[in-house]
ROROZA-522858 format. One record per residue: residue number from 1; residue in three letters; x, y, z of N, C-alpha, C in turn. Coordinates in Angstrom, 2 decimals. Atoms other than C-alpha are relative to their C-alpha. Last residue first. Layout:
BEGIN
nr	rest	nX	nY	nZ	caX	caY	caZ	cX	cY	cZ
NUM	ALA	X	Y	Z	X	Y	Z	X	Y	Z
...
//
This chain:
BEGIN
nr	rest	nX	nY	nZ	caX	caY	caZ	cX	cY	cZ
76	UNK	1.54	0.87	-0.96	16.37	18.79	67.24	0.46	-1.43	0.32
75	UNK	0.00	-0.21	-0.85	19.74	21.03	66.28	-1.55	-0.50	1.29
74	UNK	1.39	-1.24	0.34	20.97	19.24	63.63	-0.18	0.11	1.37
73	UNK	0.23	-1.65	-0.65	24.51	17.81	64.33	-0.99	0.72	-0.48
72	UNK	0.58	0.18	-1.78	23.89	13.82	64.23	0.52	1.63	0.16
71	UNK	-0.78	0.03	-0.44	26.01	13.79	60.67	-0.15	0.29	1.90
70	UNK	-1.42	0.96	0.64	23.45	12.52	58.47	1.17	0.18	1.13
69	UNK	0.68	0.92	-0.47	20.99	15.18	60.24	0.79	-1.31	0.45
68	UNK	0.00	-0.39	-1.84	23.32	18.16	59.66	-0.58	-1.23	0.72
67	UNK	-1.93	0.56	-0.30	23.68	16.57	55.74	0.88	0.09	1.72
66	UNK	-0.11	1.28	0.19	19.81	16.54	55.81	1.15	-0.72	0.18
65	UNK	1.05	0.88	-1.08	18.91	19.78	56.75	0.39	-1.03	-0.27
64	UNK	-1.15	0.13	-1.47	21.96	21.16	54.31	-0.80	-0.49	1.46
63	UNK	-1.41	0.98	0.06	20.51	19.39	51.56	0.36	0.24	1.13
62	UNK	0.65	1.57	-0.43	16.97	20.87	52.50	0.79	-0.92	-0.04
61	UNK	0.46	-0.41	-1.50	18.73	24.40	52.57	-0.54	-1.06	0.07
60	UNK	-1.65	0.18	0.01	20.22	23.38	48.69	-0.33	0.02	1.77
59	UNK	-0.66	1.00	0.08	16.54	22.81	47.53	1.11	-0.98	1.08
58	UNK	0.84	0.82	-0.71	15.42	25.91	48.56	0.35	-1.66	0.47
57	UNK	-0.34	-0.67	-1.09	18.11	27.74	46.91	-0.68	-0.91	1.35
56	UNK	0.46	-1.24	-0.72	17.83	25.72	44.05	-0.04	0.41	1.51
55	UNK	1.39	-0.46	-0.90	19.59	22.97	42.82	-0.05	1.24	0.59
54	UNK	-0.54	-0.91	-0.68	21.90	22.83	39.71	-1.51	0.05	0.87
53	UNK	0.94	-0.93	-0.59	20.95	19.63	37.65	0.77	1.32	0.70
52	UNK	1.61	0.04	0.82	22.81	16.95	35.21	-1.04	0.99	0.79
51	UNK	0.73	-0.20	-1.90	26.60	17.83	36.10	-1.59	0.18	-0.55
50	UNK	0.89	-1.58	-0.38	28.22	16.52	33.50	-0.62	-0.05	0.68
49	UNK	0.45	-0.37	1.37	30.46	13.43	34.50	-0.61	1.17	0.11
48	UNK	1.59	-0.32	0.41	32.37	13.20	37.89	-0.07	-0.10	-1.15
47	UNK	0.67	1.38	-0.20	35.72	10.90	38.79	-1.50	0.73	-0.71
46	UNK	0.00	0.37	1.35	37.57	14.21	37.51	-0.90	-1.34	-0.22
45	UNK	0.81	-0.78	0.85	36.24	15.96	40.51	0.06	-0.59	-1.56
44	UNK	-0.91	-0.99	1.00	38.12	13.61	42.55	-1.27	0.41	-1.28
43	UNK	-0.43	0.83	1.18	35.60	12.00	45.02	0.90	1.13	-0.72
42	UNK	-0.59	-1.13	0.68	34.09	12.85	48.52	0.79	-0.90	-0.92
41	UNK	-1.33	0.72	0.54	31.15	10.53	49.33	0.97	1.26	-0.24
40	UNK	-0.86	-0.91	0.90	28.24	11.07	51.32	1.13	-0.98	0.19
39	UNK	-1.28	0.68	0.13	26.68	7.44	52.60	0.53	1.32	-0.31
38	UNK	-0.63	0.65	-0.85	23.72	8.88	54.88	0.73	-0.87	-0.66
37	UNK	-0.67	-0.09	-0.90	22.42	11.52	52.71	1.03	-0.61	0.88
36	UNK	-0.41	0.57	-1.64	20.72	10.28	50.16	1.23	0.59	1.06
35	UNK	-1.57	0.36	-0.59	19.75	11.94	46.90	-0.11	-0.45	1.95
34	UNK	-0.36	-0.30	-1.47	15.90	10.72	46.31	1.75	0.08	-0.22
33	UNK	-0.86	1.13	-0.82	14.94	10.03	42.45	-0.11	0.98	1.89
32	UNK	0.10	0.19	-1.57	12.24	10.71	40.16	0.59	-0.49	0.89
31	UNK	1.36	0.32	-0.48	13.11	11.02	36.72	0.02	0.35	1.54
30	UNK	1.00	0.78	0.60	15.52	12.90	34.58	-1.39	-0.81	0.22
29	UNK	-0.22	1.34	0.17	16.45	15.41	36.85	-0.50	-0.95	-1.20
28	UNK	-1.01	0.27	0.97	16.08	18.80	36.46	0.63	-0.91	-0.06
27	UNK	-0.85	-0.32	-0.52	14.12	20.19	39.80	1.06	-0.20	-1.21
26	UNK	0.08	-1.42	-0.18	10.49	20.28	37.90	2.02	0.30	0.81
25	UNK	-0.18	-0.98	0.91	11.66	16.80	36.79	-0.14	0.88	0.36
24	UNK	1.13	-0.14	1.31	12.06	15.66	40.43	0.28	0.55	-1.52
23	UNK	-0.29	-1.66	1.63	14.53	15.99	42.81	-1.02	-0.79	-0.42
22	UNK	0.85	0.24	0.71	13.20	14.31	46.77	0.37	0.67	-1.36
21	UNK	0.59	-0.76	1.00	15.84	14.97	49.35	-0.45	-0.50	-1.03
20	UNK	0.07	-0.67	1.50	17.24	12.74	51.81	-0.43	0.92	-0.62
19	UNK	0.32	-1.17	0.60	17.79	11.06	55.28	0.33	0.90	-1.19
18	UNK	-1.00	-0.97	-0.09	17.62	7.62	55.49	0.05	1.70	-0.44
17	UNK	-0.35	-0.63	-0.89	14.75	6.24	57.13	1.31	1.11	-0.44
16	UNK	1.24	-0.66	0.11	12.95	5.02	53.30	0.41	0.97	1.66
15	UNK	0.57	0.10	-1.69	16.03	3.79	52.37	-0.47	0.88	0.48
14	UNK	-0.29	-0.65	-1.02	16.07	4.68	48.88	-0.30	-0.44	0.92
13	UNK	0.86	0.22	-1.17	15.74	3.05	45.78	0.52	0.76	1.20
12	UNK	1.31	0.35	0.16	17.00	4.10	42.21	-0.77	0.03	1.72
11	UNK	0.82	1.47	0.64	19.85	5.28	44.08	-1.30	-0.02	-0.44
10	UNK	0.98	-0.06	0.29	21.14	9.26	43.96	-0.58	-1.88	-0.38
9	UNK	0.38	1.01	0.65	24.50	9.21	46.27	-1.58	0.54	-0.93
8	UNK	0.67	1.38	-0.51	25.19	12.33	47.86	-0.45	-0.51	-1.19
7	UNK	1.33	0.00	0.40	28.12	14.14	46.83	-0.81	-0.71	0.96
6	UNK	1.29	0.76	-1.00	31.28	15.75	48.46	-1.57	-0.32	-0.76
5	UNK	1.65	-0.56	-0.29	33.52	17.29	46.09	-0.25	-1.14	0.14
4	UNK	0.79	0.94	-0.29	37.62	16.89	45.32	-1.68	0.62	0.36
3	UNK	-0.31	0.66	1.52	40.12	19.34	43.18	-0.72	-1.38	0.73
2	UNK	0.27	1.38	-0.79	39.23	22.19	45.31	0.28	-0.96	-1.46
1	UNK	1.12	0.64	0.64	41.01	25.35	43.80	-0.18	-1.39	0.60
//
């Protein structure tokens, strides 16, 4: 069992180059934020609180565009 997980950040603000994803209410957020890409963090699972969304499939394929980006291995 993993007993750490990789997030991205969700700041009020976002650096507008860094690469992210857009949640929304329709996604299950409270408001309108951007997760960010370019600090991931890995943390002890106990460091988390409840987990306020589950993204969708769609979603989760625009994370992994972004985390390939973040890490200079996408393929453009």
């Amino acid at each position: 069992m993993l007993h750490s997980v990789t997030v991205a950040p969700t700041p009020l603000q976002s650096v507008v180059s860094a690469p992210k994803i857009v949640l929304t209410e329709a996604d299950g957020v409270p408001n309108t934020r951007a997760a960010t890409f370019d600090k991931l963090q890995t943390v002890p699972k106990g460091n988390l609180g409840d987990r306020i969304t589950r993204l969708t499939t769609r979603k989760m394929r625009e994370a992994g565009t972004a985390v390939s980006f973040a890490l200079g291995s996408d393929d453009e």
